[in-house]
BAKENU-939951 format. One record per residue (C-alpha): residue in one letter; x, y, z. Coordinates in steps of 0.1 Angstrom, whole numbers, plus 5000, padded with zeros to 4 digits. Example, Ala and Ser with C-alpha at 12.3 -4.5 7.8 and 13.67 -1.06 7.14 Angstrom:
<rs>
type|px|py|pz
A|5123|4955|5078;
S|5137|4989|5071;
</rs>
This chain:
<rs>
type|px|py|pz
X|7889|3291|8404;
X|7906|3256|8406;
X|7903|3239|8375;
X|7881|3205|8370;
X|7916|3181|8379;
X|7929|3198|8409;
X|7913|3172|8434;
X|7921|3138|8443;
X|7901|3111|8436;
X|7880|3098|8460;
X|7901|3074|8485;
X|7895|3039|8504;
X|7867|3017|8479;
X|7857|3040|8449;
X|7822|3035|8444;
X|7826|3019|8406;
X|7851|2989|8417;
X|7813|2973|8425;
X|7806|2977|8388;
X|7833|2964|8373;
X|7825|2937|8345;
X|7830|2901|8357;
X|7858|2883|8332;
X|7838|2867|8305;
X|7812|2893|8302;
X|7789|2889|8270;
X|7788|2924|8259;
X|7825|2929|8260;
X|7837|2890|8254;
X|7856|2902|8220;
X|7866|2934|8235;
X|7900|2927|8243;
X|7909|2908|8209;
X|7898|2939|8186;
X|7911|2970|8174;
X|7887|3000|8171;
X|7879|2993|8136;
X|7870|2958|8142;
X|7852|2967|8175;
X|7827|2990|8159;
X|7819|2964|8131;
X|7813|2935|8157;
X|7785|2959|8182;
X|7768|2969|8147;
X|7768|2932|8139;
X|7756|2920|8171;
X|7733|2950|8185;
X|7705|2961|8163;
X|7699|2986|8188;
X|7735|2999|8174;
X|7732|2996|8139;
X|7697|3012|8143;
X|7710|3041|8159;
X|7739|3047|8130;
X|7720|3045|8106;
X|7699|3071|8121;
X|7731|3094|8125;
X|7740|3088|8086;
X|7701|3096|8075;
X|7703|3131|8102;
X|7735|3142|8086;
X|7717|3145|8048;
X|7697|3174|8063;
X|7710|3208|8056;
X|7728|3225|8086;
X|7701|3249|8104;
X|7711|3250|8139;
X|7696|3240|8175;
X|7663|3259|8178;
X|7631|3263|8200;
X|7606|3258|8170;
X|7622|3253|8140;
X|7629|3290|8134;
X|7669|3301|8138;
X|7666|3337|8157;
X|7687|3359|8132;
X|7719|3387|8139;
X|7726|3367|8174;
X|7759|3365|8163;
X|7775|3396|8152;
X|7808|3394|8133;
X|7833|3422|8152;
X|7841|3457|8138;
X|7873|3466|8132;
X|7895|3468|8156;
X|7875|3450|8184;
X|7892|3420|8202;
X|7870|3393|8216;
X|7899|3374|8228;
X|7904|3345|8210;
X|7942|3336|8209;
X|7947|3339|8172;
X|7982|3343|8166;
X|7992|3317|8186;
X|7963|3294|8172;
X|7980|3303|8134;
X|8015|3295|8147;
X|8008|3261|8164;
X|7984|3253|8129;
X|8012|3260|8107;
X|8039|3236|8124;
X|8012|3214|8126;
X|8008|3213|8089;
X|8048|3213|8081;
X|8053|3183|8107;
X|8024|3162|8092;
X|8041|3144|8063;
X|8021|3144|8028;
X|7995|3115|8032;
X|7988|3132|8066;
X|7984|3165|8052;
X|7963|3153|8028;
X|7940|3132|8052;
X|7937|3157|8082;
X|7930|3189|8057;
X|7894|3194|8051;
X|7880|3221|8034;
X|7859|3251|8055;
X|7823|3240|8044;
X|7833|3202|8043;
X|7801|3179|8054;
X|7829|3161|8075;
X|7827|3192|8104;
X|7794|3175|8116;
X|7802|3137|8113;
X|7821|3131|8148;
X|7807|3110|8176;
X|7811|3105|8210;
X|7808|3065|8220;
X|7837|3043|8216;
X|7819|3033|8181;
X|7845|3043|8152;
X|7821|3048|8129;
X|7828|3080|8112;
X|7868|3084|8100;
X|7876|3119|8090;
X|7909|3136|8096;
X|7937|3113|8111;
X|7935|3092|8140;
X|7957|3101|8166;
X|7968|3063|8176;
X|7979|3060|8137;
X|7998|3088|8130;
X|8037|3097|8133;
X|8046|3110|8170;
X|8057|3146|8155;
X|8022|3148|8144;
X|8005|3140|8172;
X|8026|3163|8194;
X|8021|3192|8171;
X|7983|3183|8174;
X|7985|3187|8216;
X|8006|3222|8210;
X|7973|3234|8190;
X|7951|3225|8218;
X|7972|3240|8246;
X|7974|3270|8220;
X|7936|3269|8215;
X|7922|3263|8255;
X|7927|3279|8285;
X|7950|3263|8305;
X|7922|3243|8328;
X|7905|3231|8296;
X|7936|3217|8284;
X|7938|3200|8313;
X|7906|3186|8312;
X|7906|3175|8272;
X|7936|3155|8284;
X|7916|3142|8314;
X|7894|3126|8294;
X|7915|3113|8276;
X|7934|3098|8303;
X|7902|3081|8318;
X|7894|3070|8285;
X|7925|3048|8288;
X|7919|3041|8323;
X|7883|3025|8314;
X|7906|3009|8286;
X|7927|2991|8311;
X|7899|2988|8336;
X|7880|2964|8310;
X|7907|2951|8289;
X|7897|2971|8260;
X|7931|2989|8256;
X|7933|2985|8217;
X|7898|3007|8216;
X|7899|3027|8243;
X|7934|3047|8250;
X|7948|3081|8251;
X|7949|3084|8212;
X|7915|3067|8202;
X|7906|3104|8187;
X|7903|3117|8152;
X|7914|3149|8143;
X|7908|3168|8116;
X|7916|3206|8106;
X|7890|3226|8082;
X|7901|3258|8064;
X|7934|3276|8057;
X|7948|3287|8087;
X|7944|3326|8090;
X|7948|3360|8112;
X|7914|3369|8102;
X|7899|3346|8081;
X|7877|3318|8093;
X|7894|3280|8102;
X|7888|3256|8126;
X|7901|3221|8137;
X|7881|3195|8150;
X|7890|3163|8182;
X|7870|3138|8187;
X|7865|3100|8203;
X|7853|3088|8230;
X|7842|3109|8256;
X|7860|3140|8243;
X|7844|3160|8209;
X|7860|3194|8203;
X|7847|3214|8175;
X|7870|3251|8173;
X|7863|3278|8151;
X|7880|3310|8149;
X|7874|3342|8129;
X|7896|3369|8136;
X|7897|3376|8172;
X|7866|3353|8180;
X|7865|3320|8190;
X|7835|3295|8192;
X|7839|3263|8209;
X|7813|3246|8204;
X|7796|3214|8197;
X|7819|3200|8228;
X|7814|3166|8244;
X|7830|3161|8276;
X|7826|3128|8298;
X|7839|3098|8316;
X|7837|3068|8330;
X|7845|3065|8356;
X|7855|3102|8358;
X|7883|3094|8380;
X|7915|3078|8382;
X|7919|3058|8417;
X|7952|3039|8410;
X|7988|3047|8394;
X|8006|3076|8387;
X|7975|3100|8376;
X|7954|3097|8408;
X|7950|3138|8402;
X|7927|3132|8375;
X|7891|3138|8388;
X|7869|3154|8363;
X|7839|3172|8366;
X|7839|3176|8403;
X|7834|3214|8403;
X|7805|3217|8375;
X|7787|3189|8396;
X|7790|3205|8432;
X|7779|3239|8416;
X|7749|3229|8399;
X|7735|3206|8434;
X|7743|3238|8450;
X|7725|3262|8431;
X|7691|3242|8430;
X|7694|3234|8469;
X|7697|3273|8467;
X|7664|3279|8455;
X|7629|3279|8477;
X|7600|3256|8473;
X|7581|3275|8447;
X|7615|3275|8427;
X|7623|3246|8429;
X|7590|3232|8419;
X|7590|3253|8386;
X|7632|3241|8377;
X|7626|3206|8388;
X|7609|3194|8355;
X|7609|3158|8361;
X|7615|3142|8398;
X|7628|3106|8381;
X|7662|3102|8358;
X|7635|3082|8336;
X|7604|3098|8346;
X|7570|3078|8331;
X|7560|3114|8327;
X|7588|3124|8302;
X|7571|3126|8267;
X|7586|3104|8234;
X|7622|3113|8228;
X|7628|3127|8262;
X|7650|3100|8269;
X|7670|3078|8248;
X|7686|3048|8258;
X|7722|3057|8247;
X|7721|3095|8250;
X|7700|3094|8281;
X|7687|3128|8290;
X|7709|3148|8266;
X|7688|3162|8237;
X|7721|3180|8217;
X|7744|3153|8213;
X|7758|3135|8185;
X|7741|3142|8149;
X|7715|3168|8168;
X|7726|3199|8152;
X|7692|3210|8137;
X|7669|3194|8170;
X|7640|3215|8184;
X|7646|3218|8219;
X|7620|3234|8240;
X|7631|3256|8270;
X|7619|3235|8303;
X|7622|3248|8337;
X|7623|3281|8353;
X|7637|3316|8336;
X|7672|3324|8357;
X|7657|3364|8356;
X|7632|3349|8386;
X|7659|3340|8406;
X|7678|3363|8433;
X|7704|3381|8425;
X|7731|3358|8443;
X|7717|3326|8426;
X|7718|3346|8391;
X|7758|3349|8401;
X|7758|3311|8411;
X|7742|3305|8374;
X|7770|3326|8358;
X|7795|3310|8379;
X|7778|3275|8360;
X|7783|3287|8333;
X|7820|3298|8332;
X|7829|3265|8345;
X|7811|3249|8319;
X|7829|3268|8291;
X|7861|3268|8305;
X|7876|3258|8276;
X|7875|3292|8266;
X|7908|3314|8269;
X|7902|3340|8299;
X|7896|3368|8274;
X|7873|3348|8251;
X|7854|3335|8277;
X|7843|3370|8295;
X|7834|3379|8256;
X|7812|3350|8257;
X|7798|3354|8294;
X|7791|3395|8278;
X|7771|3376|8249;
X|7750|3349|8270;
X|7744|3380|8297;
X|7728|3404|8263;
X|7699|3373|8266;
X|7696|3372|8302;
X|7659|3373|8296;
X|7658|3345|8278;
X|7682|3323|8294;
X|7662|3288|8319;
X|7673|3262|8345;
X|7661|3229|8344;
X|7668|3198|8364;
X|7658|3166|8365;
X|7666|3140|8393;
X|7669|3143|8431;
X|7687|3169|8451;
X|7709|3146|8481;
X|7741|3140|8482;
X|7736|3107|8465;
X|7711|3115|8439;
X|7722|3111|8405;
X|7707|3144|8382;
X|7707|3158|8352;
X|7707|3201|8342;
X|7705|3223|8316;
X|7709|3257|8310;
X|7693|3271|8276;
X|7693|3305|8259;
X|7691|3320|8224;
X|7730|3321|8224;
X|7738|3289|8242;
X|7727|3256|8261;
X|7746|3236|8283;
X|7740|3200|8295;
X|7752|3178|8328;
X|7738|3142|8331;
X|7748|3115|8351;
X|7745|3083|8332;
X|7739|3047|8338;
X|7769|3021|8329;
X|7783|3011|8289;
X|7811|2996|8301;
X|7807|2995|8341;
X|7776|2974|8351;
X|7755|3001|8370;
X|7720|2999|8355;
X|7708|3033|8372;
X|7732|3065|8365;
X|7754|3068|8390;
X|7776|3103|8396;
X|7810|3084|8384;
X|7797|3083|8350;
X|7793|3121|8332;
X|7788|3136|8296;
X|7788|3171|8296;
X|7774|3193|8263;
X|7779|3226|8252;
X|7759|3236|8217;
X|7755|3270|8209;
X|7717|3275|8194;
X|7705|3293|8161;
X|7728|3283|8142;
X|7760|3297|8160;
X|7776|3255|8162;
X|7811|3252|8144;
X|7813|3293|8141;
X|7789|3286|8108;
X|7770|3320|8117;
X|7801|3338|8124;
X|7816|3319|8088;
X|7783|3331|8065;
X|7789|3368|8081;
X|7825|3370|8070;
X|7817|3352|8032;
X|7790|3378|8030;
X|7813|3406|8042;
X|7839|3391|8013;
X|7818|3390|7983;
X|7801|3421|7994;
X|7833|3438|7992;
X|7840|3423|7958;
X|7868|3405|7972;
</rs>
């Protein structure tokens, strides 16, 4: 399966260059004169709307962790912690390596600064706009160069090659938008935090954390399994259509899949996945849509949302269009080593039962759209979005987030984490 930046952009006019903000713009008038730090203070200075929203993240992140559920009750034993002896594919050893040159390259202040401990509040405090608002761990653009390539050995250590690949797409169009709008001082190839949580172990739990704009990476691994998972994955425009990176098209493959598995399904089919026929439908209820997150419900500070399944149960579909879901699904999580990732299609398939579709939007060519898929064990989101930074007022299909969340309190491996600390002090250990 190619991975998601095998293609070429699109050639002749891409259809963004229309969008592009005139010089003098009044949003982004003080872009080019600030840094990240300073950019984040003026838009909470000057946008309420802004402000509103962060101080809505800070009040979200008091509440205790529970976990993405369907009515407020976590499902319990969804996430079993493995026997002895099993492997569930996760690349450990190399992880540990990679971790541990990381941590001799950082010098002492950067030690100090990206080391968090396993339970630390900080594992849920990332974001995903350009906003850098919350400041754990070290930031990438500010940190020595042996650091920061230590910090891209553990996440070619950590990802399958193609999701590799893709992390650093996003961060390449990330800079691209930064040139693009003359933002380059907020918006580059290091505007991202990390930050790593735990002592680096063959078989106890750790994870490390990336995040910025358009790129969130939350890793945990415990023994030989691996959770991936809150991950934010966008851009905008999700291509590059001048210089040396014109290979850089993102998305492409998880796009084309999901159009073609709802034009797969009959009328009747249709009508029950299609849950609203409008991006902002006047039928969608309060907190269907927001104006930043759009049609996403588990994005940033969401980690204890109720999220109701919507649309129809994939068991209803034919057998080949049950394949072209599965398919959806390993492109969506193909951040996942090979090995890890068949462990986790073997999970999501144990709740087959329980697992829905749901669109919303149109199903041409040129439609914009939206689709989730939503289980016990995992949900994954695809929305095209309207501009921040490009003008479009309507989403257009050159601007993508992608989410994966795993439900009932699997996000950041914390189920897999309480199993093991239970397993510890039941062992008298």
């Amino acid at each position: 399966m190619p991975h998601e930046t095998s293609t070429p952009s699109p050639t002749g006019t891409s259809p963004y260059r229309k969008y592009l903000p005139q010089l003098g713009n009044k949003k982004l008038k003080e872009l080019p004169n600030c840094n990240a730090h300073e950019w984040a203070a003026h838009r909470c200075s000057v946008e309420p709307f802004i402000s509103n929203w962060v101080a809505e993240w800070n009040e979200t992140l008091k509440q205790p962790y529970k976990g993405i559920t369907t009515d407020g009750n976590v499902i319990p034993k969804l996430f079993p912690i493995a026997a002895d002896g099993q492997d569930h594919g996760a690349p450990t050893a190399s992880m540990l390596s990679a971790a541990q040159a990381l941590l001799a390259t950082a010098t002492d202040a950067e030690r100090t600064a990206l080391s968090h401990p396993l339970d630390s509040p900080q594992w849920r405090s990332w974001n995903n706009p350009e906003l850098y608002i919350f400041k754990s761990g070290v930031r990438l653009e500010e940190s020595s160069r042996p650091l920061v390539t230590s910090i891209h050995a553990l996440l070619r250590a950590s990802l399958s090659p193609s999701g590799y690949l893709k992390a650093v797409g996003c961060m390449k169009t990330n800079a691209f938008l930064g040139r693009l709008v003359h933002g380059e001082k907020v918006m580059n190839e290091e505007s991202f935090n990390f930050v790593l949580f735990g002592t680096p172990s063959r078989t106890g739990p750790w994870g490390w954390q990336l995040y910025g704009h358009h790129l969130v990476l939350n890793v945990c691994v415990v023994g030989t399994q691996i959770v991936f998972s809150p991950v934010f994955m966008g851009a905008e425009p999700n291509f590059i259509d001048e210089g040396p990176e014109t290979d850089v098209f993102l998305f492409h493959a998880q796009e084309e899949q999901g159009l073609a598995l709802i034009r797969s399904l009959g009328p009747e089919m249709q009508q029950e996945a299609i849950i609203y026929h409008e991006l902002h439908d006047p039928a969608m209820p309060e907190g269907r849509f927001h104006r930043a997150d759009q049609r996403h419900l588990g994005g940033v500070t969401q980690d204890n949302r109720i999220i109701s399944y919507e649309g129809i149960p994939v068991s209803k579909l034919h057998t080949a269009q049950q394949k072209e879901v599965q398919a959806l699904l390993r492109l969506s999580l193909d951040m996942y080593p090979e090995a890890a990732l068949d462990a986790k299609m073997a999970e999501i398939r144990l709740h087959w039962q329980d697992t829905y579709f749901a669109w919303i939007g149109g199903t041409s060519d040129t439609d914009a759209f939206y689709y989730k898929i939503h289980s016990p064990v995992i949900m994954v989101e695809f929305d095209h979005h309207s501009g921040v930074f490009l003008t479009n007022e309507k989403p257009e299909k050159f601007h993508i987030h992608t989410i994966v969340r795993t439900p009932n309190g699997g996000d950041y491996g914390k189920a897999l984490i309480k199993q093991w600390e239970a397993s510890r002090a039941g062992s008298g250990m």
